[in-house]
N, C-alpha and C positions, 0 to 999 in steps of 0.2 A: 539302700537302693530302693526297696519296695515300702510300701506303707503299711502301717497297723491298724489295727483295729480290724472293727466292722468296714467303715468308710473306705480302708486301705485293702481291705479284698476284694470290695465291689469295683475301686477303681484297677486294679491288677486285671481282673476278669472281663473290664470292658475290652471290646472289640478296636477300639482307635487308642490311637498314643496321646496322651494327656501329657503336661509338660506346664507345669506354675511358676514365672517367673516374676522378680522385684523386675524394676524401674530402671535398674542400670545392666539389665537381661541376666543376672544371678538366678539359676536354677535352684528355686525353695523345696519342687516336688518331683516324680519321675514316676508314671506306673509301668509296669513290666512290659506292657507293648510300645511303649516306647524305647527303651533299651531295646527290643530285637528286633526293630524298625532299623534304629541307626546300628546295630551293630557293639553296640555297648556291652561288656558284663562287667566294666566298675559301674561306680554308683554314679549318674550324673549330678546329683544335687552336690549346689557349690560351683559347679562350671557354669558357664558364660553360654548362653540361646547361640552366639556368634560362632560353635565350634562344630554348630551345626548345618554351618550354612555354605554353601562351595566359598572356593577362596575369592573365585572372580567378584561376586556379590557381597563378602563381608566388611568391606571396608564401607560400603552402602547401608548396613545393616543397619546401624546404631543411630543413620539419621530415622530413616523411616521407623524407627521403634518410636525414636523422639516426639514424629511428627505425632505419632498414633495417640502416642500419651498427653500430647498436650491439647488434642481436639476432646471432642464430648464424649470420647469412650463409647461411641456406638460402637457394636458390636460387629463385628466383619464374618460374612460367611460361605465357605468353600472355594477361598481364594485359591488358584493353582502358584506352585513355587516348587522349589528345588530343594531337595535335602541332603545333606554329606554326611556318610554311614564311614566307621572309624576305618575301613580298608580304604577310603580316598574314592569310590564311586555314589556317581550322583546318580541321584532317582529321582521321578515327580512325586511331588503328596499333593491336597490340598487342605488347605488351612483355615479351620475357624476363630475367632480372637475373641476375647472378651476382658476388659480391664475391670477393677475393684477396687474403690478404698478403702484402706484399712482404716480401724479407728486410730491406728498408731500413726497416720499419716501418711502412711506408707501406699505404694499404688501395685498392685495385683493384675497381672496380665496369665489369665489361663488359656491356651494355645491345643484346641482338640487338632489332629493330624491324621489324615487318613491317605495311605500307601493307594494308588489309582492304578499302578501298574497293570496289574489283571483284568482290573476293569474294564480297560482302556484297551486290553487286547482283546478280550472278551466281544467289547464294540465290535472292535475294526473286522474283527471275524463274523460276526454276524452281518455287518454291514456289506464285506464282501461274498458272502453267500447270497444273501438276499440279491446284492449286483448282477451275479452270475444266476442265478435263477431267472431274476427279470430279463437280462438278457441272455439268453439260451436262443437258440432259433428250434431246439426240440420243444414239446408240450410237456410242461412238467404241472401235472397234476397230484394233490394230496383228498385222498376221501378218510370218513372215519370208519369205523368196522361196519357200517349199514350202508357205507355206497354214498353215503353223501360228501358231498365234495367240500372242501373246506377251503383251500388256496388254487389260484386257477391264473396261471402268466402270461405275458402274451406272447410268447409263443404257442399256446394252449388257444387264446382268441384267433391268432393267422389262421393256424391248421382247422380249427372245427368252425369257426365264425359266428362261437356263443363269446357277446363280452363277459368276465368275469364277474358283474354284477348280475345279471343274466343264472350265474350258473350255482354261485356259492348259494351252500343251505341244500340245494335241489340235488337228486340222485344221478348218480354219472350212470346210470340205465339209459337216460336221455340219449345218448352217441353210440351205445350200442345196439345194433338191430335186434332182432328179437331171437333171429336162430342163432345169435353168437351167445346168449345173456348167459345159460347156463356153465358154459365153458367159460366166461368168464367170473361167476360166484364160485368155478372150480381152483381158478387162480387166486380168489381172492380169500379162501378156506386155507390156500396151503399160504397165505402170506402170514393169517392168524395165529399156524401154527409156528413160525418163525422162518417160513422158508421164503425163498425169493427165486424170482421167476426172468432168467435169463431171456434177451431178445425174442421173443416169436410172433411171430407175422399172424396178422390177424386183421378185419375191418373196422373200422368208425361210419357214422354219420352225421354228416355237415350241417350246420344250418339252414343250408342249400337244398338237403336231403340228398345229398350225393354221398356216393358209398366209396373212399377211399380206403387202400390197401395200405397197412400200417405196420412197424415193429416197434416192440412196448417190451419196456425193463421195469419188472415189478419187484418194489421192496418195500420190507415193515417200515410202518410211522412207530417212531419211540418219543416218550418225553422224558423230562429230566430224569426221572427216577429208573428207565429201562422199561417202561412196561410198554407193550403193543396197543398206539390207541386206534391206529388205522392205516394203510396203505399210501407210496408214492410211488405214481410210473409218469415214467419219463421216455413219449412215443415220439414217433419221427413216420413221417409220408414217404412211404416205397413205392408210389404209384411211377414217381419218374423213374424209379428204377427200373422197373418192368418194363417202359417205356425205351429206356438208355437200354435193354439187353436187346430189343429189336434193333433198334439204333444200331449198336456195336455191331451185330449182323450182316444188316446191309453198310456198315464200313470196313466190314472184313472184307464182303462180297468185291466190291469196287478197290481194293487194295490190289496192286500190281503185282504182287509175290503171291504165292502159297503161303499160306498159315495153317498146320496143323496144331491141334493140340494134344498130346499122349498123356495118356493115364499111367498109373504107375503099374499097371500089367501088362504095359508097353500096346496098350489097343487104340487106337486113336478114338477119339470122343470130338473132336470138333473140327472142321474142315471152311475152307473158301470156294467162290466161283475161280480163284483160277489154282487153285489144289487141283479140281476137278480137272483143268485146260491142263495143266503141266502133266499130272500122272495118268490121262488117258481115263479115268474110272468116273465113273457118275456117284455122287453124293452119299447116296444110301448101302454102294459098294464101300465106300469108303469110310463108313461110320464102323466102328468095332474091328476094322481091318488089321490086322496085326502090323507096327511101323515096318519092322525088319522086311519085308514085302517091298515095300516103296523105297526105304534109302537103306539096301542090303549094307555099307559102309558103317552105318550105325548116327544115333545122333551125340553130336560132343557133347564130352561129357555127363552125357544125360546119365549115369550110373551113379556120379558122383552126388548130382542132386539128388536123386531118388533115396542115396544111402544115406545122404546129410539133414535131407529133407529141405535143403536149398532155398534161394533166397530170390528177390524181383532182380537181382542186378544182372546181367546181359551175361554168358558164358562163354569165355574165350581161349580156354587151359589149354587147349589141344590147337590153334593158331598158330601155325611159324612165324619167326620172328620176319622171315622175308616179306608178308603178306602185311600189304599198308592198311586195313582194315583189321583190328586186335579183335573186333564182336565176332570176325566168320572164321570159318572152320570149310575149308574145301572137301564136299565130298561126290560121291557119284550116285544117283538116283533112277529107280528103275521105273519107265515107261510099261503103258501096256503092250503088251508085245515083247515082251523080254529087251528094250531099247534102253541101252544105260544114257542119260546124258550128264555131262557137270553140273556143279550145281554149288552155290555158298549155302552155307546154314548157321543161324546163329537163333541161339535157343535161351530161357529164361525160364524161371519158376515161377508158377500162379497157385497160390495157396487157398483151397476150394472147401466148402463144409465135407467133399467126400474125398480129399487128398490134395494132394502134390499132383497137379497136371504141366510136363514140360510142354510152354509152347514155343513151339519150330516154326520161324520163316524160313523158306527155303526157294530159291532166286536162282534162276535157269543163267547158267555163265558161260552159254557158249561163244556165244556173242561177243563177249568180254573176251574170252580168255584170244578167239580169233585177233581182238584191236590191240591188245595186249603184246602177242607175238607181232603184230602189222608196228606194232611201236618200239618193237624191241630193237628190231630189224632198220627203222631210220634214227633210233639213236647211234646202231653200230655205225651206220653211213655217215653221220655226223659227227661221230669220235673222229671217226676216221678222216674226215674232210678236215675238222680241226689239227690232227695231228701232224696233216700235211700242212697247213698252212703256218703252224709251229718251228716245223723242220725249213719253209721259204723263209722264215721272219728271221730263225736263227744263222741263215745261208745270209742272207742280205746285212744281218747284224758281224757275220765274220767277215765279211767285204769290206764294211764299215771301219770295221779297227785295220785292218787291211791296209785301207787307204788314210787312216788316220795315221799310221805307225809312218806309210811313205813320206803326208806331207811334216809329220813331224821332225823326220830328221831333216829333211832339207829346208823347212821351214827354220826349224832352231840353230841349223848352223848360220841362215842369213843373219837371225837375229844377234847370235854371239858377235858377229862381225859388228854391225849397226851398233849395237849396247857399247861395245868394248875400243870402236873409233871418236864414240860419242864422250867417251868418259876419256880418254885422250885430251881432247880438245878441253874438258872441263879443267882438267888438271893444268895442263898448259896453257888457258887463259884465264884461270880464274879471277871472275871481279869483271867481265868485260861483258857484252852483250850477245859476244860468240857463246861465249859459256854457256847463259842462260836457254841459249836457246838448243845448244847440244842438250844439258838435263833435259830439255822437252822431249826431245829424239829418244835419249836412255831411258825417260821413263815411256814412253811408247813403246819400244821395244819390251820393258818388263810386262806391261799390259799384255801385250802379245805373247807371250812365256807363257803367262798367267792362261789366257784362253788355249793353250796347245797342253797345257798339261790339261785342263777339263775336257778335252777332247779326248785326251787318251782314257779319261779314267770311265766317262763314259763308253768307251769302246773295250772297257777292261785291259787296256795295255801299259796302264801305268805300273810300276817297279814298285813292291811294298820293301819296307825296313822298320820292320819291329825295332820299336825300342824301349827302354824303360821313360815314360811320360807321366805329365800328373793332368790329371784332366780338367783341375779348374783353368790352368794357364789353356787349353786347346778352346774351352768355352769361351773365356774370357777374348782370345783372338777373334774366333766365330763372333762373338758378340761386336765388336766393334765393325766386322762385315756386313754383317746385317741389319746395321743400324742405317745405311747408306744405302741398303738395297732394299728393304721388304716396301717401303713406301711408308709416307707417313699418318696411312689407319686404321696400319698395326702398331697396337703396344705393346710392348717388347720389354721383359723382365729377367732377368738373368741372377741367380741366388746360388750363392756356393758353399761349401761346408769348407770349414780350413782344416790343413793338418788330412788330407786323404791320403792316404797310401799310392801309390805309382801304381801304373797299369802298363802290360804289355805290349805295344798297340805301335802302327804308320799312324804319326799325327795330322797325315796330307789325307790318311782313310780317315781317319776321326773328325774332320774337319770335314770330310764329304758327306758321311751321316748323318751331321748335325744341318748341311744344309739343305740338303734334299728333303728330311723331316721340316726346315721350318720353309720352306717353298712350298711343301704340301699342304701346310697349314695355311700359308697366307692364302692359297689357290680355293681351300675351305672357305675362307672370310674372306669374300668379293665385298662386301658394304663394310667392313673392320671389323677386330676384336681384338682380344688378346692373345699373345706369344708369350710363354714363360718358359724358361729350361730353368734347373734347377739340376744340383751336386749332390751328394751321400755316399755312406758308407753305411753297407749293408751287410747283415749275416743270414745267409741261407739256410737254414735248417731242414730236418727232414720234412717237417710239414709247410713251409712254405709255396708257394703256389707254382714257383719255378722249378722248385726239387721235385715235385710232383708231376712235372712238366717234363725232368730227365737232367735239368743241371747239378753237378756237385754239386753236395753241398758245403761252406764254408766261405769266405770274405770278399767282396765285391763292392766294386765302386758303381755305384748310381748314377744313371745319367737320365732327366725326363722331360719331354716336348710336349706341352700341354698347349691345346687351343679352345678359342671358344665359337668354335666353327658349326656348318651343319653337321658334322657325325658322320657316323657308317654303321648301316646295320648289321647284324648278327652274319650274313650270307655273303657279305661284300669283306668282315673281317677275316671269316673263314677262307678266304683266297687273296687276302693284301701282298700276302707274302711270295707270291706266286710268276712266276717270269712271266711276263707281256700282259698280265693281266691290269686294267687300269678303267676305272668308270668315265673319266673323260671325252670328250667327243673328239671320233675320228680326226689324228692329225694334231690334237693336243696334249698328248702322252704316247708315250712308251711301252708303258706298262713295266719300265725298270729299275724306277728310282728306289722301291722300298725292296725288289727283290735284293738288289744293291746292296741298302743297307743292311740287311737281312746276315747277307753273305760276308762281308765285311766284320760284322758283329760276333757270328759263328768262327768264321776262321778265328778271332783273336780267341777262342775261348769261351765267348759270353754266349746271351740269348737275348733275345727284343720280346717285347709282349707289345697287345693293344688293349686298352678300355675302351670302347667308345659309347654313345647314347647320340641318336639322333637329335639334334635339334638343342644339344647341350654341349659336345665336343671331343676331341678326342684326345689321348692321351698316350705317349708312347714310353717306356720303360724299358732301360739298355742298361742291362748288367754286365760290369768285366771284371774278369778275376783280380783280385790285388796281389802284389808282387811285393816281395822288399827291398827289392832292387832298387837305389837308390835313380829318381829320374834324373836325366842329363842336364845340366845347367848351358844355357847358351853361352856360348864362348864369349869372353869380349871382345871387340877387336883391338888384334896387333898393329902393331907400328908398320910400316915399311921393312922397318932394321930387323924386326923381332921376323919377319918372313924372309929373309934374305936368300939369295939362293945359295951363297958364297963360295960361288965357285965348283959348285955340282952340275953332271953332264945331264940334260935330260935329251931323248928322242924324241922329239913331235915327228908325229905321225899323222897325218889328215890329207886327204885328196879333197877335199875344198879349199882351193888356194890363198883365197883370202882369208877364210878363215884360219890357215896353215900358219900365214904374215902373222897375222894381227896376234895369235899364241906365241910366236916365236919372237916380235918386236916385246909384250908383255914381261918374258921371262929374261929377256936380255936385260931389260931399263932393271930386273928384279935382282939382277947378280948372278943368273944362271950360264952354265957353259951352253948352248945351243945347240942340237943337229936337225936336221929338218930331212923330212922324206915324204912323198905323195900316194904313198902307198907301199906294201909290203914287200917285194923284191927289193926296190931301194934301200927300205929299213935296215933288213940284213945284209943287204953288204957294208954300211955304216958301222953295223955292230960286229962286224967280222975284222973293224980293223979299228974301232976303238973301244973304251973300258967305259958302257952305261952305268948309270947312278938310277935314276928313273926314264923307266917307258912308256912317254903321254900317249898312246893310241888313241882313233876314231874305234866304232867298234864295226860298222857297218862300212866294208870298199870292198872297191872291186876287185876281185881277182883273188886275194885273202882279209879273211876275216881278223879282228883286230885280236880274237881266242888266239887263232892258231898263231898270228905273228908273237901274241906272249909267251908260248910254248918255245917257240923255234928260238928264242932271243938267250930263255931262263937257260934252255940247254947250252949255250954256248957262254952266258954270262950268269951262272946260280946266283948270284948276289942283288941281281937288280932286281929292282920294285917297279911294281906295274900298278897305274892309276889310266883306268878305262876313262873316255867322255862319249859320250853320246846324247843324242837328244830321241831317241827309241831304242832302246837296248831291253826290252823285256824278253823278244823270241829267245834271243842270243846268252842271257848272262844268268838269270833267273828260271828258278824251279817252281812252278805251280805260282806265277806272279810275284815270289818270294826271293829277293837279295840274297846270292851266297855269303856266306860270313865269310870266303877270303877275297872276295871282289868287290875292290875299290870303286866306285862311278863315280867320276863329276859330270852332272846334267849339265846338258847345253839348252838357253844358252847361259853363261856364265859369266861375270864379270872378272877384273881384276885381280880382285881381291879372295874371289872365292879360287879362284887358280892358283894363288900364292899358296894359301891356307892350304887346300888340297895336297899341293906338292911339298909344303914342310911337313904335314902330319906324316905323308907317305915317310920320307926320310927321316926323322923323329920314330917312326914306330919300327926303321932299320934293326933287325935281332942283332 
């Protein structure tokens, strides 16, 4: 590894890594600084110049050796390049070359290397001292032990107005006047002995001859070796300071509050023109006055500073959380004249050469607290004015379904009638252009079905029937609704997970959430955007955002309205949910669609959230519980045959006469025995002298109710089965909007076919 001899100590003992390679980069020699350069303690002689070099460069290597050796062998010096030390990190050296022929023929490339590292920080360190000196905006001056100045910055040229050519060489006596000069050879005695001389204020003079007020940080000059060759201070101009404390004075004076300032033996030490107005006291009463005097309540927290020794940030410890201001602290302040008034106070710590001074604003609140009660007092009037107009909205809203529940039933019996004459004539002329034009009549009549059940549900009087449902099938219907209705500059996306678990749910309420969310969307996006709902299953856990919100936790089906409307802000989401509440312009909303859904969602179990961002869109999120209850599959339709009645007695019951006919022509052509009655006395005497199967009742007539005629019937006949219709039956049959599990309804109006169906299942589910 190392050399012998004479030769092979001196090259050991030089200071750079030596390294003698042949011609096809074969290491011939190696001295000892090369091995702890790269990291080596085998020998390198024998290996290859190329295992020194990073990987990314060695495949380059071996041309440029080439190139080197086939030119004139000038000699190359302090080229920079990269080295690889045998742990895999690179380092800079730089490189000197020099090639040699042998007399053997052979060609000799000796390669000195020198590690730049240090050096190179060395620089940059000096280089950024030097930066920072020049630019300083203090005067950093260096003298030697006799007062002459040696380096002089310009920051040193602003403040005195000597250029530094001007000054180096010459005595820094020059800037000092004459009554300072001794005190400062006293400063500069203790810097020789090694001490140094913390800020103190003292004069200069200018080039100007002007006598500025100055603070100067004096420390020893050292050089390489440690020894003290002379002084550097580094001064700063306090003249605007002195200037800034008048300053601050006359901006205390003119400040609208009181500003005291306490000492930590609680004596006040600085004061304002209106300290003076507010406490009654003149200024010089007021200096060293003990606080407790002025605010007998005490200042917040000011103990705690005093014992911590406290900090510049604003004290609020002692603040109720009811007070919209966290900096004050309410206390009461005593006038001259033993006169308390209120008064805020909010206090802070100023850390002074002779301590900890709290300074106290303190803010006269009587005024305040009078606007305050003056405002408390018409928000109560204003609750109040709202609350009553709450109680009109909800009076006018119960008249509403009221009058929706009246025209629905008489409404839907005409339409039974219309639907069910029209589907008559269809069947008995089909193929003719009677026909065609009765289907026009049937489906008008369902349109009208259609708009009396959104009346009721609007009005809250529609009938719910939980059932077992899957919810992509309710989206997937909603969606081909809304494809025909949102307009066409919404685009409209609908995405669903397969394989979801059933939900408990009315799929006539599920189908009302979904479009009152995408109504409010599209109502968001007047110029278009986008509508997307979208399917999942979800698991709730404890930390999820809903379980922390109060939902069980565990399995839920996903449902989400997303738009890319204007948004709602923070203040507008905090009451979405909220009955009549609505941003729309008077006479364009309700204020009911989302409490609606709200209620709708909750009842089945789940909960709604919203994201929204203004100007980005909104987003609504409907969880409901999953079930295993397998959901209902739609029946297919039966035959004629498969509904037959054959030969079972039913009771129609309706005082609407046509629509009495048109039920009892129905169940005739269907195979059924027939009775007919207009109303409940007649009922009973029918069923007193014949043997009913089913009893089709209205549910709403005059005189009795379609309830009590089922009671009156069951008693006299236990076996027969009751199937209600009605086209409003919510007062009547239902519990908190909710279908009893042993009441049958078929809604009016009804067709044919759903009258068949209704009365086989009734008789099919005979015990």
């Amino acid at each position: 590894m190392e050399s012998t001899g004479i030769p092979g100590l001196l090259l050991d003992a030089a200071p750079d890594a030596i390294i003698v390679s042949r011609s096809d980069g074969t290491i011939t020699m190696a001295n000892r600084r090369a091995h702890d350069m790269f990291g080596w303690t085998d020998d390198l002689v024998g290996r290859s110049v190329d295992d020194l070099v990073p990987e990314d460069a060695r495949d380059r290597h071996p041309r440029h050796r080439g190139r080197y050796l086939s030119g004139e062998h000038q000699p190359l010096r302090r080229m920079p390049l990269r080295g690889l030390r045998r742990d895999g990190s690179v380092f800079p050296v730089e490189i000197s070359l020099a090639a040699v022929a042998a007399p053997d023929g052979e060609t000799y490339v000796t390669a000195v290397l020198r590690d730049d590292t240090v050096q190179r920080e060395a620089a940059r360190t000096r280089s950024l001292l030097a930066s920072i000196v020049q630019s300083s905006h203090d005067a950093i001056v260096t003298t030697d032990l006799d007062g002459r100045v040696l380096s002089w910055n310009p920051g040193a040229e602003i403040l005195y107005g000597h250029p530094a050519s001007d000054m180096i060489g010459r005595s820094i006596d020059g800037i000092i006047p004459e009554d300072r000069r001794s005190d400062e050879e006293q400063v500069r005695l203790m810097v020789r002995l090694g001490g140094r001389v913390d800020r103190y204020r003292s004069v200069r003079r200018t080039a100007k001859d002007e006598i500025i007020a100055v603070s100067t940080l004096v420390s020893p000059l050292v050089d390489e070796r440690g020894t003290i060759v002379g002084t550097t201070s580094i001064t700063r101009d306090i003249s605007d300071r002195e200037r800034a404390e008048a300053r601050v004075q006359a901006i205390l004076d003119a400040a609208p509050d009181a500003v005291l300032g306490v000492a930590e033996s609680g004596e006040v030490v600085l004061v304002n023109a209106e300290a003076e107005r507010l406490f009654g006291h003149p200024r010089y009463d007021l200096l060293h006055m003990p606080v407790a005097l002025l605010l007998p309540d005490g200042l917040p927290a000011a103990s705690v500073v005093l014992r911590t020794g406290g900090d510049s940030t604003p004290l609020d410890s002692e603040r109720s959380a009811e007070e919209p201001d966290q900096r004050w602290a309410t206390r009461r302040a005593a006038r001259r004249g033993g006169i308390e008034i209120p008064v805020d106070i909010a206090c802070s710590a100023l850390h002074t050469d002779s301590g900890v001074v709290i300074v106290a604003v303190v803010r006269d609140v009587s005024d305040r607290l009078a606007a305050e009660e003056e405002r408390r007092r018409l928000r109560e009037e204003t609750d109040r004015q709202r609350l009553e107009a709450r109680m009109q909205q909800a009076q006018r809203l119960e008249s509403l379904g009221q009058l929706a529940g009246g025209i629905a039933h008489d409404f839907n019996n005409l339409l039974a009638v219309i639907l069910n004459y029209a589907s008559f004539i269809v069947e008995d002329a089909a193929g003719t252009p009677p026909a065609v034009d009765a289907e026009q009549i049937a489906r008008a009549a369902r349109r009208g079905s259609d708009l009396t059940h959104q009346l009721l549900a609007f009005a809250r009087r529609e009938v719910i029937r939980p059932r077992p449902l899957n919810l992509n099938t309710v989206v997937t219907e909603v969606h081909q609704m809304l494809k025909r209705s949102l307009g066409e500059h919404i685009a409209l996306t609908v995405r669903t997970t397969a394989e979801l678990p059933s939900v408990m749910a009315d799929p006539g309420q599920l189908e009302q959430v979904l479009v009152n969310l995408a109504v409010n969307a599209r109502d968001a996006m007047p110029t278009g955007g986008r509508l997307t709902i979208d399917t999942a299953l979800v698991d709730v856990d404890f930390e999820h955002a809903a379980a922390r919100a109060g939902l069980p936790p565990g399995r839920y089906v996903r449902a989400r309205v997303s738009d890319t409307g204007t948004g709602m802000p923070k203040e507008v989401i905090d009451k979405a949910f909220e009955p009549f509440f609505t941003t729309k312009p008077s006479g364009q909303g309700t204020g009911l669609g989302l409490a609606t859904v709200y209620g709708i969602v909750t009842q089945a179990g789940g909960t709604v959230q919203i994201h929204s961002e203004p100007g980005i869109g909104t987003t609504f999120t409907i969880l409901l519980p999953a079930t295993d209850a397998e959901a209902l599959q739609e029946s297919a339709e039966e035959s004629a045959a498969g509904l037959a009645g054959h030969g079972a007695t039913v009771l129609v019951v309706e005082d609407e006469s046509a629509l009495r006919e048109v039920t009892c022509r129905i169940l005739r052509r269907g195979g059924y025995t027939v009775l007919a009655a207009d109303g409940g006395d007649e009922a009973l005497r029918l069923a007193a002298t014949h043997s009913v199967d089913v009893l089709l009742t209205d549910v709403i007539m005059p005189n009795m109710l379609g309830r009590d005629l089922a009671d009156a019937v069951r008693s006299r006949w236990p076996e027969t089965r009751v199937l209600f219709m009605s086209g409003y039956a919510q007062p009547v049959l239902t519990t908190h909007g909710t279908l009893s599990a042993d009441v049958h309804l078929l809604e009016k109006p009804f067709t044919s076919t759903d009258l068949m169906r209704a009365l086989h299942d009734e008789l099919r589910a005979r015990p």
